[in-house]
N, CA, C and O atoms as a GROMACS GRO file, in nm:
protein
  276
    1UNK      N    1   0.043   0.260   0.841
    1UNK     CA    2  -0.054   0.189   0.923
    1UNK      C    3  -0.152   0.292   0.983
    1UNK      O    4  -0.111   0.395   1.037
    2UNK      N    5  -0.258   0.266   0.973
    2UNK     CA    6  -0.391   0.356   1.034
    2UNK      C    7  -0.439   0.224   1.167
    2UNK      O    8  -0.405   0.110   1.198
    3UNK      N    9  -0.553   0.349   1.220
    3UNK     CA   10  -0.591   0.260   1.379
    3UNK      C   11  -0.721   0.265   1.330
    3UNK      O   12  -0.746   0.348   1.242
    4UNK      N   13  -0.805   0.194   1.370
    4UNK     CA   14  -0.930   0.190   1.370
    4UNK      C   15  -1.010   0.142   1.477
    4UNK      O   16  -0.974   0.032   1.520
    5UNK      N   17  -1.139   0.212   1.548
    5UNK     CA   18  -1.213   0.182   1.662
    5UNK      C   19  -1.324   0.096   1.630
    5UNK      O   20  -1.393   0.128   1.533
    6UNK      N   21  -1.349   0.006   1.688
    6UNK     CA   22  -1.439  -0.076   1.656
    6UNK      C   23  -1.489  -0.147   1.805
    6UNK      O   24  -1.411  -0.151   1.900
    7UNK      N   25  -1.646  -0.210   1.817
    7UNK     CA   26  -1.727  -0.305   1.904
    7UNK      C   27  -1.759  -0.432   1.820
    7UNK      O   28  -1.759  -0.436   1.697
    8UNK      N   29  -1.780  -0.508   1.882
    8UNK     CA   30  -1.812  -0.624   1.846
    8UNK      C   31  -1.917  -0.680   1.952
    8UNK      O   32  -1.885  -0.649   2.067
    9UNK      N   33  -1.999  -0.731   1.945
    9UNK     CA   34  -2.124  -0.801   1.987
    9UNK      C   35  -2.169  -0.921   1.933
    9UNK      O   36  -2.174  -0.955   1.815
   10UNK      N   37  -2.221  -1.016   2.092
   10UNK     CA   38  -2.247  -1.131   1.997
   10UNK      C   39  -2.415  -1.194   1.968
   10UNK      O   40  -2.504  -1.228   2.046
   11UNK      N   41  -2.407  -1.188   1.816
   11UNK     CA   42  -2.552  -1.211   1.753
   11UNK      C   43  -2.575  -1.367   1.709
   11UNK      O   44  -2.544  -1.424   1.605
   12UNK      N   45  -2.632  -1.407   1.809
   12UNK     CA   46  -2.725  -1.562   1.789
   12UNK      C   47  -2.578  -1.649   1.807
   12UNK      O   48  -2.536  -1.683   1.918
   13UNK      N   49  -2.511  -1.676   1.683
   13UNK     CA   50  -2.390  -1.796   1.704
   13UNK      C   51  -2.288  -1.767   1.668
   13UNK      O   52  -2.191  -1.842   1.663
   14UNK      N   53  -2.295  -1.617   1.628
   14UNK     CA   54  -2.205  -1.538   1.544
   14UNK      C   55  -2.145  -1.417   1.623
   14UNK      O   56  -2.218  -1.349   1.695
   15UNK      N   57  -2.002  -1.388   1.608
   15UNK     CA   58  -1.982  -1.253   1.637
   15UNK      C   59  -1.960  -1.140   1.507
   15UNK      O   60  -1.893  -1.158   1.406
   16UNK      N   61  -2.050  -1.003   1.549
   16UNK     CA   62  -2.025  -0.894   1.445
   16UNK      C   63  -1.936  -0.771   1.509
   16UNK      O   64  -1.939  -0.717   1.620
   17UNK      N   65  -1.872  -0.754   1.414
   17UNK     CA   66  -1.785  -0.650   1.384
   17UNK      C   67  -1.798  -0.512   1.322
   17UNK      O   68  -1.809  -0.488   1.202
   18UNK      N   69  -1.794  -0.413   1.438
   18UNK     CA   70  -1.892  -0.237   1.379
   18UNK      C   71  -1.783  -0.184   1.372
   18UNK      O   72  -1.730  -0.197   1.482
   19UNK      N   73  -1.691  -0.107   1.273
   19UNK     CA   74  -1.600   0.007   1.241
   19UNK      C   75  -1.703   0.073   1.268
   19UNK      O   76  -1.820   0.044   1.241
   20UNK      N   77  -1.637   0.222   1.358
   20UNK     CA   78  -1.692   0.304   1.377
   20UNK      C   79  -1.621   0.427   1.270
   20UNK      O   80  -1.673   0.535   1.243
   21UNK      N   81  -1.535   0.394   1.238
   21UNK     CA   82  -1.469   0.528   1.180
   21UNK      C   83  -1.534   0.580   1.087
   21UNK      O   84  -1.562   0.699   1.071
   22UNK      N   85  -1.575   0.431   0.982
   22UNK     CA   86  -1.611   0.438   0.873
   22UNK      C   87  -1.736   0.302   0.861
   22UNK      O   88  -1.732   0.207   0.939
   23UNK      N   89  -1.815   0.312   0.778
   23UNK     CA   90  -1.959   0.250   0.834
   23UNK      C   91  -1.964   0.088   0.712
   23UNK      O   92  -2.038   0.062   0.618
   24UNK      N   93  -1.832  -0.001   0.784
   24UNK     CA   94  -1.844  -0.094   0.768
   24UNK      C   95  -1.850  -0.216   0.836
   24UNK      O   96  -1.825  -0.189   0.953
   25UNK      N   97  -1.879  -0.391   0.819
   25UNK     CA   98  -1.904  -0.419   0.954
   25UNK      C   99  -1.864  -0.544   0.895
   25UNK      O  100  -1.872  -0.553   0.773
   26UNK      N  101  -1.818  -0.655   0.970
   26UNK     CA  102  -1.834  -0.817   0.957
   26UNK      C  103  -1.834  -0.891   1.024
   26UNK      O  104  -1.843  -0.820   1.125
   27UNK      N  105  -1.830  -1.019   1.072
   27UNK     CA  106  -1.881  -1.122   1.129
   27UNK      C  107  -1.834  -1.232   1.170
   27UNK      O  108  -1.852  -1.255   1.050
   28UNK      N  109  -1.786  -1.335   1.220
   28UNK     CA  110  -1.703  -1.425   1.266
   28UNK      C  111  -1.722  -1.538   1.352
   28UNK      O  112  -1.753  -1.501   1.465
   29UNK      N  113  -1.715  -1.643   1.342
   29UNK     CA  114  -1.718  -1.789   1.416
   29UNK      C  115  -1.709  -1.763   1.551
   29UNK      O  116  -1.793  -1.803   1.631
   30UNK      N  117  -1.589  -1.682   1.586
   30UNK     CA  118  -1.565  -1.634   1.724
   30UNK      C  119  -1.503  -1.453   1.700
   30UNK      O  120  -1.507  -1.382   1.599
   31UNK      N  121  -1.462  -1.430   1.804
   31UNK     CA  122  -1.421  -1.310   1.854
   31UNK      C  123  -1.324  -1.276   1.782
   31UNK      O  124  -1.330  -1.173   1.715
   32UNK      N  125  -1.207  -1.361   1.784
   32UNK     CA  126  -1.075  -1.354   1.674
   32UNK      C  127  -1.098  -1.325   1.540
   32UNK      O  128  -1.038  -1.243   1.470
   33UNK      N  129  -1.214  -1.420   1.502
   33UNK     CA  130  -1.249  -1.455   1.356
   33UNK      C  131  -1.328  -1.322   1.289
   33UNK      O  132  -1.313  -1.296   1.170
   34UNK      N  133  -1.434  -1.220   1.400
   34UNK     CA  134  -1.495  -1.132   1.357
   34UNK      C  135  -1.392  -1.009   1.317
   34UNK      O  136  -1.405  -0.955   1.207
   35UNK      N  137  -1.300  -0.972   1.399
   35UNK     CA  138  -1.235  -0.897   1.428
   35UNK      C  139  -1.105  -0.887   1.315
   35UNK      O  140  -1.055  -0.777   1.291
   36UNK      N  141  -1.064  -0.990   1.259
   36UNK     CA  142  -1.004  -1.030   1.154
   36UNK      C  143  -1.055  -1.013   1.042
   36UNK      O  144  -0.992  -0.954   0.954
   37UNK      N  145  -1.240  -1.084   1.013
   37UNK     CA  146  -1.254  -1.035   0.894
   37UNK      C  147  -1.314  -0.862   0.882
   37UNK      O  148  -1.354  -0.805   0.780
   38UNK      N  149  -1.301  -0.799   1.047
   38UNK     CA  150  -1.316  -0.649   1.018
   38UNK      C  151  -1.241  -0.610   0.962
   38UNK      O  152  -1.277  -0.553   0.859
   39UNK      N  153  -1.091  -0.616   0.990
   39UNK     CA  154  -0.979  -0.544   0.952
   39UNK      C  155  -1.012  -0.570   0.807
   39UNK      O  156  -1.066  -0.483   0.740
   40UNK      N  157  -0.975  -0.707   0.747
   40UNK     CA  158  -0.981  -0.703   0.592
   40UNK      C  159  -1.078  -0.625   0.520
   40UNK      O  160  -1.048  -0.549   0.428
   41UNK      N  161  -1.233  -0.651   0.575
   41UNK     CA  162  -1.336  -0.572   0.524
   41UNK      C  163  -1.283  -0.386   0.485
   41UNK      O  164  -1.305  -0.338   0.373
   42UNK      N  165  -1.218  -0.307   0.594
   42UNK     CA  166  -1.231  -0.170   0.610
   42UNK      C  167  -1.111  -0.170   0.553
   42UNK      O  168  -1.100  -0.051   0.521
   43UNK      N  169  -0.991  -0.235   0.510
   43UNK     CA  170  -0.883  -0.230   0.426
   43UNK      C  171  -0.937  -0.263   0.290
   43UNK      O  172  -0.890  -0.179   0.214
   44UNK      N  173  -0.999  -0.330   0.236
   44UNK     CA  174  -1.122  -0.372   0.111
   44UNK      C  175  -1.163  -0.231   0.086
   44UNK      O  176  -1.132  -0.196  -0.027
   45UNK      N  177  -1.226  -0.137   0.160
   45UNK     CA  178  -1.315  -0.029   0.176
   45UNK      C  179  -1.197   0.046   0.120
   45UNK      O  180  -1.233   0.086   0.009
   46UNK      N  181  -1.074   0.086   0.144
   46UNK     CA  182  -1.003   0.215   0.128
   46UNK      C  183  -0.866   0.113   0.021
   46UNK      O  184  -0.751   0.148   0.044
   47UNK      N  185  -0.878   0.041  -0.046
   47UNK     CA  186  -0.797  -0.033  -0.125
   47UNK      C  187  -0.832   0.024  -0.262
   47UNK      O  188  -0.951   0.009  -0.290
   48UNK      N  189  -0.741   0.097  -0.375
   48UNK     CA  190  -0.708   0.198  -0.426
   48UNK      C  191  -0.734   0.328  -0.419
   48UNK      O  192  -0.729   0.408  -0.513
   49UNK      N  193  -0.772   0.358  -0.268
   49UNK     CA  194  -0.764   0.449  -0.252
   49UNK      C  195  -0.602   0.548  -0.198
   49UNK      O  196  -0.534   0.497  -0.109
   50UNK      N  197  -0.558   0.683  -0.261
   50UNK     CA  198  -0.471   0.684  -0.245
   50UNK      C  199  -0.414   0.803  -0.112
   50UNK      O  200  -0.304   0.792  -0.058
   51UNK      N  201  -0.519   0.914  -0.078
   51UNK     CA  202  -0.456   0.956   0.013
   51UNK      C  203  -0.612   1.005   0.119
   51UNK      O  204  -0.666   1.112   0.146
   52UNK      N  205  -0.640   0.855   0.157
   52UNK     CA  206  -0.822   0.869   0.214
   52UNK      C  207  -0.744   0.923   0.392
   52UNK      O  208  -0.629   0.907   0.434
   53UNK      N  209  -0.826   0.967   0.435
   53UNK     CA  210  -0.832   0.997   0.606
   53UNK      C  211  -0.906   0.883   0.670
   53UNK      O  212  -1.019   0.861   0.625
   54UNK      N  213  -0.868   0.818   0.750
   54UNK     CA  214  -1.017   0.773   0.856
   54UNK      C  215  -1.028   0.884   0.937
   54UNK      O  216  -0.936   0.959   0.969
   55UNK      N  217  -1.130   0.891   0.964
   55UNK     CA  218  -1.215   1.000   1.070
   55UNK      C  219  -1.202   0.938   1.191
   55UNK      O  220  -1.252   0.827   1.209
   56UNK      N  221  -1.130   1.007   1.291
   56UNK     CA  222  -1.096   0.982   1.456
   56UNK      C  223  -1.193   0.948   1.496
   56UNK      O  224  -1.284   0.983   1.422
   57UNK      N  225  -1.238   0.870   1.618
   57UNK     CA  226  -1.327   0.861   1.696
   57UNK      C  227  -1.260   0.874   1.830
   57UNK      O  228  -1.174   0.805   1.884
   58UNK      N  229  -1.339   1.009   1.875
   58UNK     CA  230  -1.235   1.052   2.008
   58UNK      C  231  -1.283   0.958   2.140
   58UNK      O  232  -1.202   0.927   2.228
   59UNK      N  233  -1.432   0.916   2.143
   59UNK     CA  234  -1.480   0.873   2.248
   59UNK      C  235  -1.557   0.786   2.189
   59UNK      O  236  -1.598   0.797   2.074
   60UNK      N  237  -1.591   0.649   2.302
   60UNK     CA  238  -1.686   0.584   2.253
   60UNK      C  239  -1.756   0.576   2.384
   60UNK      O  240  -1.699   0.568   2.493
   61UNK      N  241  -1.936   0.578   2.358
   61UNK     CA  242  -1.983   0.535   2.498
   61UNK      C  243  -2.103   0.428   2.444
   61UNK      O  244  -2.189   0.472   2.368
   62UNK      N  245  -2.107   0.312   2.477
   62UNK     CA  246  -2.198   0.250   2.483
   62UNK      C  247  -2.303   0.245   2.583
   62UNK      O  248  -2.255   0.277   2.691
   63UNK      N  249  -2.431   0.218   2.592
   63UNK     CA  250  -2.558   0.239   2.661
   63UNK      C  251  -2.629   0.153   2.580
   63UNK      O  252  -2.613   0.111   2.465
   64UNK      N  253  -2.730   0.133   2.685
   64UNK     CA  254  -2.856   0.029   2.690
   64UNK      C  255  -2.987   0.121   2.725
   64UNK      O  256  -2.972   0.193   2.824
   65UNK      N  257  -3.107   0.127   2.660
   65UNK     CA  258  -3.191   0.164   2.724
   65UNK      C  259  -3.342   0.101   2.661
   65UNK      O  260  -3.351   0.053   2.548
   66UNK      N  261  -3.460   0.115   2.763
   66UNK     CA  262  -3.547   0.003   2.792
   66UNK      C  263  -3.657   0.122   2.678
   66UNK      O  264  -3.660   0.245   2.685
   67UNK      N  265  -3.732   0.036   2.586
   67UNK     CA  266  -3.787   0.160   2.481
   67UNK      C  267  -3.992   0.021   2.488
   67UNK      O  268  -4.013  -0.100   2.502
   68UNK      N  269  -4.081   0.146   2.468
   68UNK     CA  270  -4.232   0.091   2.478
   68UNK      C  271  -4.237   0.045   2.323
   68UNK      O  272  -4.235   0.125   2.230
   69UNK      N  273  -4.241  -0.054   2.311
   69UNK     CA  274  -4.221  -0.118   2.157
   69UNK      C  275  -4.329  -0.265   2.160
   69UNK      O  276  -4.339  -0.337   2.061
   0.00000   0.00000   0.00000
């Protein structure tokens, strides 16, 4: 069993799902549902693979900032 860090945010009616380890993502009805089809997605990603690493993510910091656009 491997761990994986991930955010989720919610877009319009949908929730998405960001692996950070590794740069895959998916989407879901609700919160449960995104987060569920993350796991499968990033197990999809490393499925015959036989001796892959995920890459740690020691820290996460999220931020907001206001940009002239």
């Amino acid at each position: 069993m491997k761990t994986i860090s991930f955010i989720v945010w919610k877009e319009n009616a949908e929730f998405v799902a960001q692996c950070l380890n590794v740069d895959v993502a998916s989407h879901g009805d609700t919160l449960d549902d995104a987060i569920k089809n993350l796991k499968e997605a990033v197990e999809l990603y490393f499925q015959g693979e036989i001796d892959y690493v995920i890459p740690e993510v020691e820290s996460i910091f999220l931020g907001k900032e206001t940009i002239n656009v």
